[in-house]
C-alpha positions in Angstrom: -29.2 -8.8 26.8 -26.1 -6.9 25.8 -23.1 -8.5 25.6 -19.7 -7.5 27.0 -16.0 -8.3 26.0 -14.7 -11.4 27.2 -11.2 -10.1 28.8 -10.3 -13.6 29.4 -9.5 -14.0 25.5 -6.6 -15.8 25.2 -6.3 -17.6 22.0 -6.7 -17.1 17.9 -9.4 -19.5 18.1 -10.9 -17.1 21.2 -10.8 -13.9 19.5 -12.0 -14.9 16.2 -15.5 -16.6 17.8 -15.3 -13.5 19.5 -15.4 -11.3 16.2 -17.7 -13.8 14.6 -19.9 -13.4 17.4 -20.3 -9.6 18.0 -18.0 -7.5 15.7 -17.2 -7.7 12.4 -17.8 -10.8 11.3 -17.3 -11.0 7.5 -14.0 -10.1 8.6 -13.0 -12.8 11.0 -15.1 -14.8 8.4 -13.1 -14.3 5.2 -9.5 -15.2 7.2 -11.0 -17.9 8.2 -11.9 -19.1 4.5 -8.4 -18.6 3.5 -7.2 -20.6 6.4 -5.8 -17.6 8.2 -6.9 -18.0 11.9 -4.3 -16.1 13.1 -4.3 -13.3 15.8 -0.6 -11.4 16.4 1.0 -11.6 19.2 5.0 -10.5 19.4 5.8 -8.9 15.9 9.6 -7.4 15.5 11.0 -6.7 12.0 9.7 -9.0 9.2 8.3 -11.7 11.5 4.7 -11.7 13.2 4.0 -14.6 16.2 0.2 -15.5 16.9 -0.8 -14.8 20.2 0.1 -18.4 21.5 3.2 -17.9 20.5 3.4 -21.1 18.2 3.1 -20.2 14.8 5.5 -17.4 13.4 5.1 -16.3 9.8 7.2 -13.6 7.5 5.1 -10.9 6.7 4.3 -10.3 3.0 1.6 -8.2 3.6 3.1 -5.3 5.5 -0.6 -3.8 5.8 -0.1 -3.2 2.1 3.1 -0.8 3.4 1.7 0.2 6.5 5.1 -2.3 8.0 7.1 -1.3 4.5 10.4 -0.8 7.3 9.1 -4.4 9.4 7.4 -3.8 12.4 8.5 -2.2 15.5 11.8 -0.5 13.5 14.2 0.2 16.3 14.6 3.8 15.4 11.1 5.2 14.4 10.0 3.4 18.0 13.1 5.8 19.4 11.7 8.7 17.7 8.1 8.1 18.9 9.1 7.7 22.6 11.6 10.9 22.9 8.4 12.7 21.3 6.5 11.2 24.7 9.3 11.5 26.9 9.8 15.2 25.7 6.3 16.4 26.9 4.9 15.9 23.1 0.8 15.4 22.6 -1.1 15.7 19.2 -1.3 19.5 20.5 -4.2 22.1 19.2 -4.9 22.2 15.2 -5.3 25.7 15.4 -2.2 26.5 17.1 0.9 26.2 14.2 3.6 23.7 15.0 7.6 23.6 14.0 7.5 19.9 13.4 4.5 19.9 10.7 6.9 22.9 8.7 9.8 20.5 9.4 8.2 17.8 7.8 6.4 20.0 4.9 10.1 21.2 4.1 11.4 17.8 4.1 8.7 16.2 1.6 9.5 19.1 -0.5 13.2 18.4 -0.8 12.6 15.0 -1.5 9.7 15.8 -3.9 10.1 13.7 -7.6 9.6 16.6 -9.1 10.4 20.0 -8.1 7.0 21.9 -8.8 5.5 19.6 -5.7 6.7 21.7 -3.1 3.7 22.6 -0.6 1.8 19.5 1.4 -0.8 18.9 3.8 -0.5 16.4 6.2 -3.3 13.9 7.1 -3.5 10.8 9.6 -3.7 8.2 6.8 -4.6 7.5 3.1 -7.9 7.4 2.8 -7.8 11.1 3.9 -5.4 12.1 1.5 -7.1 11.3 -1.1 -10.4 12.4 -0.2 -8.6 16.1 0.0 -6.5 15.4 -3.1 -10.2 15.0 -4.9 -12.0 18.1 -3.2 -8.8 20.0 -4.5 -9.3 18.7 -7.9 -12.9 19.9 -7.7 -12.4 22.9 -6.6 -9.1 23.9 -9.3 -11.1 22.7 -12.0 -14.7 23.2 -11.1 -15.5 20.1 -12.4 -17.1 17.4 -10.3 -15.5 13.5 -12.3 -12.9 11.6 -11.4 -11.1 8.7 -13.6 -9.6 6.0 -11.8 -8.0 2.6 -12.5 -11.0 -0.1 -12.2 -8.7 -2.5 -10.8 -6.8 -0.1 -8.0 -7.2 1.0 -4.7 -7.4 4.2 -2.9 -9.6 4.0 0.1 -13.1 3.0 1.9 -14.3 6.3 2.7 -15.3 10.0 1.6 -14.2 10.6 -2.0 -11.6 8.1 -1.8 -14.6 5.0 -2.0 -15.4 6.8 -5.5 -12.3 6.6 -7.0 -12.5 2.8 -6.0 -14.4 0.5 -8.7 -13.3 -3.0 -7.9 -16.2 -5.4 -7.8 -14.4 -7.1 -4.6 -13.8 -4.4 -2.8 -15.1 -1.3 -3.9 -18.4 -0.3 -2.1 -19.8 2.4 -4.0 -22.9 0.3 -4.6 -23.9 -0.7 -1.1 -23.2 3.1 0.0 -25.1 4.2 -2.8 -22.5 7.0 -3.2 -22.9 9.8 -6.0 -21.3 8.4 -9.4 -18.7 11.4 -9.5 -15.9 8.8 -11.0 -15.7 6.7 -14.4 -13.1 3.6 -14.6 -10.2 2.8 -16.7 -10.6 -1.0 -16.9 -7.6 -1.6 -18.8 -4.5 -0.7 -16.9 -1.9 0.6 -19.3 -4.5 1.5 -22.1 -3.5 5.1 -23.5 -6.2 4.6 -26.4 -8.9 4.0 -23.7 -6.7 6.9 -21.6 -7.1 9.3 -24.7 -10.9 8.5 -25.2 -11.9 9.2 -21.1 -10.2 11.9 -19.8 -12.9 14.4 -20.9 -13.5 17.2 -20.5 -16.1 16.8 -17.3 -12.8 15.3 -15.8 -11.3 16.6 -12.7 -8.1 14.7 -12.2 -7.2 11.3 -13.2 -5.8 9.3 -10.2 -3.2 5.8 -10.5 -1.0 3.9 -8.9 2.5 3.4 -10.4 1.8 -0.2 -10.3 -0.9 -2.6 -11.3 -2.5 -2.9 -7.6 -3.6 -6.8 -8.9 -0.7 -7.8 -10.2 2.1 -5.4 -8.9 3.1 -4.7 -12.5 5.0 -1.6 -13.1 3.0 1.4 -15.3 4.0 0.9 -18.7 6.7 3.9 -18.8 4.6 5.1 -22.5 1.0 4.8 -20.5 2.5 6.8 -17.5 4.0 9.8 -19.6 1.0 9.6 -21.9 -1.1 10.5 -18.7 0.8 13.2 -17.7 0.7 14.9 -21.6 -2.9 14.4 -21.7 -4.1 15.7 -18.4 -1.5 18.7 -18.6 -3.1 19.6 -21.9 -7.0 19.1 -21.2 -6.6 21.0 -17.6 -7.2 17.6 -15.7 -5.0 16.9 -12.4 -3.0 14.3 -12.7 -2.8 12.5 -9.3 -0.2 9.6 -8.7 -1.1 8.0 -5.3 2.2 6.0 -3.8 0.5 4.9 -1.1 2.1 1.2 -1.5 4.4 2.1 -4.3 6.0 4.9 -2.6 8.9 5.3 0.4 11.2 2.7 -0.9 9.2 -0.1 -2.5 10.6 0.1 -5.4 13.9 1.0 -4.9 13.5 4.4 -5.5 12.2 6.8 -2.7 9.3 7.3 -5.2 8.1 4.7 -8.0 7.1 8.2 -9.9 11.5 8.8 -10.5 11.5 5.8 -13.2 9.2 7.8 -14.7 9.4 11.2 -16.7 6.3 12.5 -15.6 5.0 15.9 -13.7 2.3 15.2 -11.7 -0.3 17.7 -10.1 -0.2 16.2 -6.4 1.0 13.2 -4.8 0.0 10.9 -2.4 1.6 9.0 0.5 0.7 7.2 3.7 0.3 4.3 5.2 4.3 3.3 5.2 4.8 7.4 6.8 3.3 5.9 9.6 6.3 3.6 10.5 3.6 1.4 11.5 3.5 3.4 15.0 1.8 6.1 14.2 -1.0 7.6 11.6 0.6 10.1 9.2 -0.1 10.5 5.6 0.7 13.1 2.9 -0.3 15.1 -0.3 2.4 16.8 -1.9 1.3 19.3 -4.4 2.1 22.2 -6.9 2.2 25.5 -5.1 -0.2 27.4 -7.1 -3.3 24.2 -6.2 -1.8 24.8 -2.3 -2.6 28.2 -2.8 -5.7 28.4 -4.3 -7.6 25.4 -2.1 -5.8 26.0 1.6 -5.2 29.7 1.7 -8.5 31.2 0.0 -10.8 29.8 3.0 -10.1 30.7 6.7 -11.2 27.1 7.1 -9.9 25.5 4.1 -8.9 22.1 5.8 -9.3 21.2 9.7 -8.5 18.0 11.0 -8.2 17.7 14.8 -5.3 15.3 14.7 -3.8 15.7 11.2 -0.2 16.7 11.5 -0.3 16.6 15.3 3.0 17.0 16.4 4.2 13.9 17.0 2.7 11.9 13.8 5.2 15.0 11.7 8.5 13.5 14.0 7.2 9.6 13.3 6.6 10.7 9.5 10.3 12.5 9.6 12.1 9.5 11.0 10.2 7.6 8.3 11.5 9.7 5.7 15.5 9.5 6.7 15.2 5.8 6.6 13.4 5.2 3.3 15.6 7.8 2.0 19.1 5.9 3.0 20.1 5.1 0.2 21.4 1.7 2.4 17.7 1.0 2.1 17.0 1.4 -1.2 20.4 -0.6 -2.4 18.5 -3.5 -0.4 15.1 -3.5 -2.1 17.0 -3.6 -5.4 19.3 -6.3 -4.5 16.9 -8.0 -2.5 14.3 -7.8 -4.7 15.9 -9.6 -7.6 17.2 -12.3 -5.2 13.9 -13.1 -3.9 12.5 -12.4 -7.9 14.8 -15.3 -8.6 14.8 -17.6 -6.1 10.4 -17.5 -6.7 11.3 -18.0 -10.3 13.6 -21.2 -9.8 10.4 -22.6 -7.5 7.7 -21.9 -10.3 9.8 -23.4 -12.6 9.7 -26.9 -10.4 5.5 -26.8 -11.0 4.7 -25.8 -14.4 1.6 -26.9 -14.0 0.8 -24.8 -11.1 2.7 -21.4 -11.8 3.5 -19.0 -14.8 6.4 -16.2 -14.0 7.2 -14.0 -11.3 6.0 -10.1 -11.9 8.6 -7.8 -9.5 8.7 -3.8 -8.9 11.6 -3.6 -6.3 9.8 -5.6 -3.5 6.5 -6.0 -4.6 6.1 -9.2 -6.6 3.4 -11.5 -8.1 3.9 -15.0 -8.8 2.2 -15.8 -11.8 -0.9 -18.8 -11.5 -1.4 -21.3 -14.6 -5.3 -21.4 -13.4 -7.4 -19.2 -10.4 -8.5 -22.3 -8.6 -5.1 -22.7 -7.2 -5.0 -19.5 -6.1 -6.7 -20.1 -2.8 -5.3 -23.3 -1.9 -1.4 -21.9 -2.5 -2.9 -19.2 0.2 -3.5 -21.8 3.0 -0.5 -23.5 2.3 2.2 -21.1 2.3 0.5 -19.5 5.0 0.6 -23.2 7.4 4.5 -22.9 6.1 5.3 -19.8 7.8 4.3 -16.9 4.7 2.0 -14.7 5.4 1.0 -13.1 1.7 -0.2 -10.1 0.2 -3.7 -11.5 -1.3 -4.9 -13.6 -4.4 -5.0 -11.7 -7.6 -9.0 -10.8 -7.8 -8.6 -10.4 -11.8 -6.8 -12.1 -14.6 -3.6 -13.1 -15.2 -4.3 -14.6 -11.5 -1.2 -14.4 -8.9 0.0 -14.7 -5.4 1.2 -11.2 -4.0 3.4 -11.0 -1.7 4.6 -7.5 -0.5 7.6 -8.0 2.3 9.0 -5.2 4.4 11.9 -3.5 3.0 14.4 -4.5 5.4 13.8 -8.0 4.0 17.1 -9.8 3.9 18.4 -12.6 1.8 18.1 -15.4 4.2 14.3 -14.4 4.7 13.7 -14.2 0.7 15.2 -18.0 1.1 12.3 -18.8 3.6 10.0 -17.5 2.0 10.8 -19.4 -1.6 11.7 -22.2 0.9 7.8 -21.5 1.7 6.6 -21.6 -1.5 8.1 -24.9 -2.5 6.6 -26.5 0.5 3.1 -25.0 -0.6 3.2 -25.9 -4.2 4.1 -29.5 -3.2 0.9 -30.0 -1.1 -0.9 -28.3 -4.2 0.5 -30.4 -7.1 3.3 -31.8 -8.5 6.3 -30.8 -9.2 8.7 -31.3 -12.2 11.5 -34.2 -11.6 15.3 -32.0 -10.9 18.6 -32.9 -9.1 18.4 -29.8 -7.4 16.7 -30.0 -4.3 18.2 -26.8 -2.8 14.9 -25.3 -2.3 13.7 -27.7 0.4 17.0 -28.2 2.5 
């Protein structure tokens, strides 16, 4: 017999039995095991309700940046509704449009480096760096890609190559072609020097450790670029999460001197409203991959009119420089306030790891990982994930607009979680749980 949704679905409770039942389960499952039963209901800046309306956590997830301006910012809403209201659709891909030049020109002005001044625009990530790795192939005429072990770029196309994590990568249980070879220790340059071959295309990293949030070494980063500009390998940065803000930059890549061949952005683009995602690239790789093929590149929604306005409005607000003043000032406060709470429970936590707003607080042991997870979480945090390799951590990735009050809740949080967890050191300051 084939079963049929349940509109009646009211509760968290509902809709996970639902998933568990007839969708994807292992999903549903795994929340479930980290005592997340938890569907949204009203969400509005850094604060997500479930759908009873009960339980309301701060989000320090953000959809690993998906949220990076909170959810539901007033003015990217604005922009996508006047796109609707002024007769807007996602259009014809083959028919040119003046926002997706608008937006081309504006990524190019606020490029890191001046040589990336062409782009093509995609719906989200994934995509981006499934092109960004065809280009590479077809510039180089090689067929490898290096890639952090430990990062993350994507679950589909090219993009689940270039991810190697034994959690989540699934190159094994696709059985996809072995086109990529792994860094496993991030910040390596001997290891670096030795694997960027010859047979490699491009090399492709995050800024930041994606397990524990921790900036590129600045030598590792500028080694990269050296190496791969002198062995004719593309050197790829993807700022998917460490991009538009986080850091308190516009793009993790400016605390670095380094040139790379293309760039990669999403998820955050998206203003959480609507798909857009980038790669920025040198002129002469725009050239040679889009503009030699009559059908270089097609997607059917992929810079649609009004994802290039959303991405626009995105751009003047991570840009503000407003913005980025908060995630620097921010980000130290809550970097603080996390460190004053770790050192109350020696026993439980190590230090706090911080790159503008994405932070890591440091676990003495893995087995508290989990339970730290359930607890902050039933005291109104929703985090980022458990560290999957060693040193272990508790991410936590807050929107951007994240004030100082909030960074108090969420330390406020913490404190409440580690004292279900352990024990905590004897102090006369108590500040943390009034």
């Amino acid at each position: 017999m084939t079963q049929t949704a349940n509109t009646s679905l009211a509760t968290s409770a509902e809709i996970f039995n639902a998933y568990i039942d007839r969708s994807w389960r292992s999903n549903a499952e795994r929340q479930l095991a980290k005592g997340a039963e938890f569907v949204i209901g009203q969400r509005e800046g850094v604060y997500l309700w479930d759908v009873e309306g009960k339980h309301r956590l701060i989000d320090c997830g953000a959809g690993g940046g998906v949220h990076a301006l909170g959810h539901r910012h007033p003015q990217v809403l604005a922009a996508l509704r006047q796109a609707l209201d002024d007769g807007r659709d996602t259009g014809l891909w083959s028919v040119p449009n003046a926002e997706y030049l608008k937006l081309q020109d504006r990524l190019a002005e606020l490029a890191p480096h001046p040589s990336l001044n062409r782009s093509v625009i995609t719906l989200c990530s994934t995509l981006s760096v499934d092109l960004a790795t065809m280009f590479a192939f077809r510039v180089t005429k090689r067929q490898r890609m290096l890639a952090y072990r430990h990062g993350y770029h994507g679950h589909t196309g090219f993009a689940a190559i270039v991810t190697g994590s034994p959690e989540e990568g699934i190159i094994d249980h696709y059985n996809l072609p072995a086109h990529s070879g792994f860094l496993e220790n991030f910040g390596d340059i001997d290891e670096l020097d030795r694997l960027l071959t010859k047979e490699i295309a491009a090399f492709i990293i995050e800024p930041m450790n994606y397990e524990t949030f921790a900036p590129a070494p600045i030598a590792f980063l500028e080694a990269a670029s050296r190496l791969c500009q002198e062995r004719g390998i593309l050197f790829i940065i993807d700022e998917t999460r460490a991009g538009l803000g986080r850091t308190g930059t516009l793009w993790a890549t400016e605390h670095y001197e380094i040139e790379p061949a293309m760039l990669i952005t999403g998820k955050g683009l998206s203003g959480g409203l609507y798909p857009a995602s980038a790669v920025l690239m040198r002129e002469d790789i725009y050239e040679t991959c889009m503009n030699q093929h009559r059908f270089a590149y097609i997607s059917s929604l992929g810079g649609n009119e009004i994802s290039c306005i959303v991405a626009s409005r995105v751009l003047d607000l991570a840009s503000d420089p407003a913005l980025l003043n908060n995630v620097v000032r921010v980000g130290a406060y809550l970097s603080d306030r996390l460190t004053e709470v770790c050192k109350r429970y020696p026993t439980l936590f190590t230090e706090v790891t911080s790159f503008g707003l994405a932070l890591s607080v440091g676990l003495t042991r893995r087995e508290v990982g989990r339970p730290l997870y359930r607890e902050i979480f039933a005291a109104g945090v929703l985090c980022h994930s458990v560290s999957e390799i060693d040193p272990p951590g508790l991410k936590m990735f807050p929107p951007l607009v994240l004030t100082e009050q909030q960074a108090d809740e969420i330390a406020a949080a913490l404190d409440t979680a580690a004292a279900r967890v352990g024990n905590p050191v004897q102090s006369d300051d108590d500040s943390l749980r009034s």
